[in-house]
Backbone as CSV, one residue per row, in Angstrom:
resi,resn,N_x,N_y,N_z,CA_x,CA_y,CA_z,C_x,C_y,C_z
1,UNK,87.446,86.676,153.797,86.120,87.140,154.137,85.425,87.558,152.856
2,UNK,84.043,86.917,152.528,83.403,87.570,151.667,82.720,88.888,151.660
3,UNK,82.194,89.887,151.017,81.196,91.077,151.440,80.617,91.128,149.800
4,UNK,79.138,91.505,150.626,78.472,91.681,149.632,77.711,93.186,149.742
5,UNK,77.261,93.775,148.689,77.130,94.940,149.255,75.921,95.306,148.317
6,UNK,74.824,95.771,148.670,73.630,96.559,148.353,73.914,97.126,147.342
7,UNK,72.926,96.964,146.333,73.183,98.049,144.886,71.560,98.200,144.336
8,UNK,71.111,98.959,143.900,70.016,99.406,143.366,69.788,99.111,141.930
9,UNK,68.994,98.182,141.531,68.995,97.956,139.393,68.237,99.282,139.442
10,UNK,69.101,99.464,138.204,69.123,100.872,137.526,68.420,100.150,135.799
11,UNK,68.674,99.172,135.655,68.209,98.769,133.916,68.651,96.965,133.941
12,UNK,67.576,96.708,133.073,67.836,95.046,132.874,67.770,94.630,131.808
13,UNK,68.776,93.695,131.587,68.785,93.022,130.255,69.025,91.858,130.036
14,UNK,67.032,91.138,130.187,68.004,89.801,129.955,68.489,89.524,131.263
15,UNK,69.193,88.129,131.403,69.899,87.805,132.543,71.067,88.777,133.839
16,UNK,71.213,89.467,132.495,72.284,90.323,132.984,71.394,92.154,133.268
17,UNK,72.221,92.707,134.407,71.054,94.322,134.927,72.429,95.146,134.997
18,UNK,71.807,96.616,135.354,72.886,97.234,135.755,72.489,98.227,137.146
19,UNK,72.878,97.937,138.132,72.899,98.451,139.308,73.925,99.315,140.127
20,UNK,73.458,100.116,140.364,74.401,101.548,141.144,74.525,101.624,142.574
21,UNK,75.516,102.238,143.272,76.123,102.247,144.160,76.733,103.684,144.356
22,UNK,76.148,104.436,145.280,77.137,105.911,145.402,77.501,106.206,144.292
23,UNK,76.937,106.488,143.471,76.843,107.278,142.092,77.198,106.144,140.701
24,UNK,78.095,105.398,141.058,78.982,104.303,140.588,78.318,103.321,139.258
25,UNK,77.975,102.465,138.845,77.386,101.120,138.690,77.996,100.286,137.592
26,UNK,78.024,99.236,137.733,78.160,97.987,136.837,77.400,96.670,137.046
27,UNK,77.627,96.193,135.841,76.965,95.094,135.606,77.052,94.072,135.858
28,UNK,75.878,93.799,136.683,75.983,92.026,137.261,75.066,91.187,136.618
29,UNK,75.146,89.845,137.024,74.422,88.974,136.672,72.810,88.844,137.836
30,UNK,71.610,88.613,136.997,70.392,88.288,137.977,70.271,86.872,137.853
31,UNK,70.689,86.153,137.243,70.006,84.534,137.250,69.667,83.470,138.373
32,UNK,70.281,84.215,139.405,70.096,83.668,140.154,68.868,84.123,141.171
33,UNK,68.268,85.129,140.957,66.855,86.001,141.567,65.991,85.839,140.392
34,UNK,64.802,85.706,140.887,63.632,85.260,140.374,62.825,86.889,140.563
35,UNK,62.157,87.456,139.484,61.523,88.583,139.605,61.926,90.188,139.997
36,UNK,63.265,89.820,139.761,63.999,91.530,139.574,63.623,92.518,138.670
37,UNK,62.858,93.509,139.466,62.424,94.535,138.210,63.530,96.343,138.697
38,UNK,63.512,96.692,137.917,64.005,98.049,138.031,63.564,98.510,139.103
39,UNK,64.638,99.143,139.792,64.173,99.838,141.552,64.554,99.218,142.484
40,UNK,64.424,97.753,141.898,64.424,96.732,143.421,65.987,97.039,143.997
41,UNK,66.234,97.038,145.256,67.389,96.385,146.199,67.874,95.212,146.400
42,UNK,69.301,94.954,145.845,69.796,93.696,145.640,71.123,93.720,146.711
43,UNK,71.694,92.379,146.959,72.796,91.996,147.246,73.547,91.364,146.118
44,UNK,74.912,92.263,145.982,75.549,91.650,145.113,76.853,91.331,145.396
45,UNK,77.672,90.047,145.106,79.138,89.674,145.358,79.347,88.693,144.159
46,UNK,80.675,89.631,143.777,81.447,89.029,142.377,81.217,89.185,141.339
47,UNK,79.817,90.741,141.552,79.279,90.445,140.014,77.937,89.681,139.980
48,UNK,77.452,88.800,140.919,76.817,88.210,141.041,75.392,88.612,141.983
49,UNK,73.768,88.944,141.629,73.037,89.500,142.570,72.600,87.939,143.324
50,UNK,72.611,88.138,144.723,72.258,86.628,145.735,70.622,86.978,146.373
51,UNK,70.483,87.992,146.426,69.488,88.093,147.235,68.512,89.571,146.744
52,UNK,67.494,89.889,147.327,66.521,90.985,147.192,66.533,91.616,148.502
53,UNK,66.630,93.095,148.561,66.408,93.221,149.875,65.193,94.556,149.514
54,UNK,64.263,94.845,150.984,63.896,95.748,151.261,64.808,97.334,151.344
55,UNK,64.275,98.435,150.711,64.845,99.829,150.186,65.190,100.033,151.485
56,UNK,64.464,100.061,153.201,65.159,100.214,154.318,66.306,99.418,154.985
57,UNK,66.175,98.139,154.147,67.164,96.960,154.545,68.374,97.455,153.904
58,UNK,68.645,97.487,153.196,69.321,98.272,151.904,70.261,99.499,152.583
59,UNK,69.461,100.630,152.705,69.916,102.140,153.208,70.427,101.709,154.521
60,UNK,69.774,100.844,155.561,70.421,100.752,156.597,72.073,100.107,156.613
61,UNK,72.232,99.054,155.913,73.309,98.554,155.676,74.317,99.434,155.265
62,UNK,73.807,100.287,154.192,74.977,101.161,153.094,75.280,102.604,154.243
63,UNK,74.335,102.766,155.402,74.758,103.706,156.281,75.460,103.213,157.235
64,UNK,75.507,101.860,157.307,76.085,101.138,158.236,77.836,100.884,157.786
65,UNK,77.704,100.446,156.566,79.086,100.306,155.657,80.051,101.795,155.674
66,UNK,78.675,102.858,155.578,79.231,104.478,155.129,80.574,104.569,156.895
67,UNK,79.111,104.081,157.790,79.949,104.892,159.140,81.193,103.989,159.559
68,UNK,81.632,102.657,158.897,82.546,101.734,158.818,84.021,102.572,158.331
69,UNK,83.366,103.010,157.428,84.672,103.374,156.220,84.905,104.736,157.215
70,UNK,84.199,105.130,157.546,84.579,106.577,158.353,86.018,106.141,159.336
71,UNK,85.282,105.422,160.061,86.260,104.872,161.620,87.438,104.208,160.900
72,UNK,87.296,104.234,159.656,89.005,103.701,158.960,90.020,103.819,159.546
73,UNK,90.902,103.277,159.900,92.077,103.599,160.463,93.380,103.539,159.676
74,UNK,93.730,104.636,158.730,95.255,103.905,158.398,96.067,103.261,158.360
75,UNK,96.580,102.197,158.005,97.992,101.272,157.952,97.717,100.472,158.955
């Protein structure tokens, strides 16, 4: 299964940005998005940003992921 998961650019450079996650961030690649500026909401998998999303598209997912990890179940 793939997952890709919402991250916020925090700084860009060039092809390459750096986007955060729950305090977190590293660096992915944009080449593949056309018009990424600082702020925007991305989808990223592998390192790789695929898509742009809306800041509510975004928060809804990462609250959606948050209440996932909650219902965790051990082993």
């Amino acid at each position: 299964m793939c997952l890709s998961v919402p991250m916020k650019v925090i700084e860009i450079r060039g092809e390459k940005g750096l986007a955060e996650i729950g305090g977190m961030s590293r660096e992915v690649d944009l080449r593949f998005l056309a018009y990424v500026k600082v702020g925007d909401y991305i989808m990223v998998h592998a390192g790789f940003a695929l898509q742009k999303l809306e800041q509510e598209e975004a928060e809804e997912t990462l609250s959606l992921l948050r209440e996932m990890l909650a219902h965790e179940t051990p082993g």
